[in-house]
C-alpha positions in Angstrom: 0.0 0.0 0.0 1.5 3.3 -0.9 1.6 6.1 1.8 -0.4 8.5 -0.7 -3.3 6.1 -0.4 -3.2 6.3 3.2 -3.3 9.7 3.5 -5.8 10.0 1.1 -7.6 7.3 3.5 -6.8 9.0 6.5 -8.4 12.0 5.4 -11.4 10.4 4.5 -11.7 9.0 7.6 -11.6 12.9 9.4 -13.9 13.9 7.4 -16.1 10.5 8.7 -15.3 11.7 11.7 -16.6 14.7 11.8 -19.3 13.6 10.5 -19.9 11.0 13.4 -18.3 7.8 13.5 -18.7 5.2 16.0 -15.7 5.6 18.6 -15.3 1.8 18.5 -14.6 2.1 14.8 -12.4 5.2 15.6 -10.0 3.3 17.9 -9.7 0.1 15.6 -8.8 2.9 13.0 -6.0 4.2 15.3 -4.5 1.3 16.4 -4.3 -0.1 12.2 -2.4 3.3 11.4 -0.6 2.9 14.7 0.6 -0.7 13.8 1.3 0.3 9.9 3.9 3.2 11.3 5.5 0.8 13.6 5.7 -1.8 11.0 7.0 0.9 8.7 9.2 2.0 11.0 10.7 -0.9 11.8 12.7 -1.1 8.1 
């Protein structure tokens, strides 16, 4: 997965969250992009 796509993902996801998204949803989505930058990171 490129990093473009994720930002473009994690933006869309803001905007979802603004909207109202469930805060369930919103801590799954936070510990995926926290485990993608650790994994990332870890090259």
């Amino acid at each position: 997965m490129s990093l473009i796509r994720v930002r473009q993902r994690r933006k869309k996801t803001w905007i979802d969250t603004r909207k109202g998204l469930s805060p369930s949803r919103l801590v799954g989505l936070f510990i995926v992009v926290a485990v993608l930058i650790w994994y990332l990171s870890g090259f």
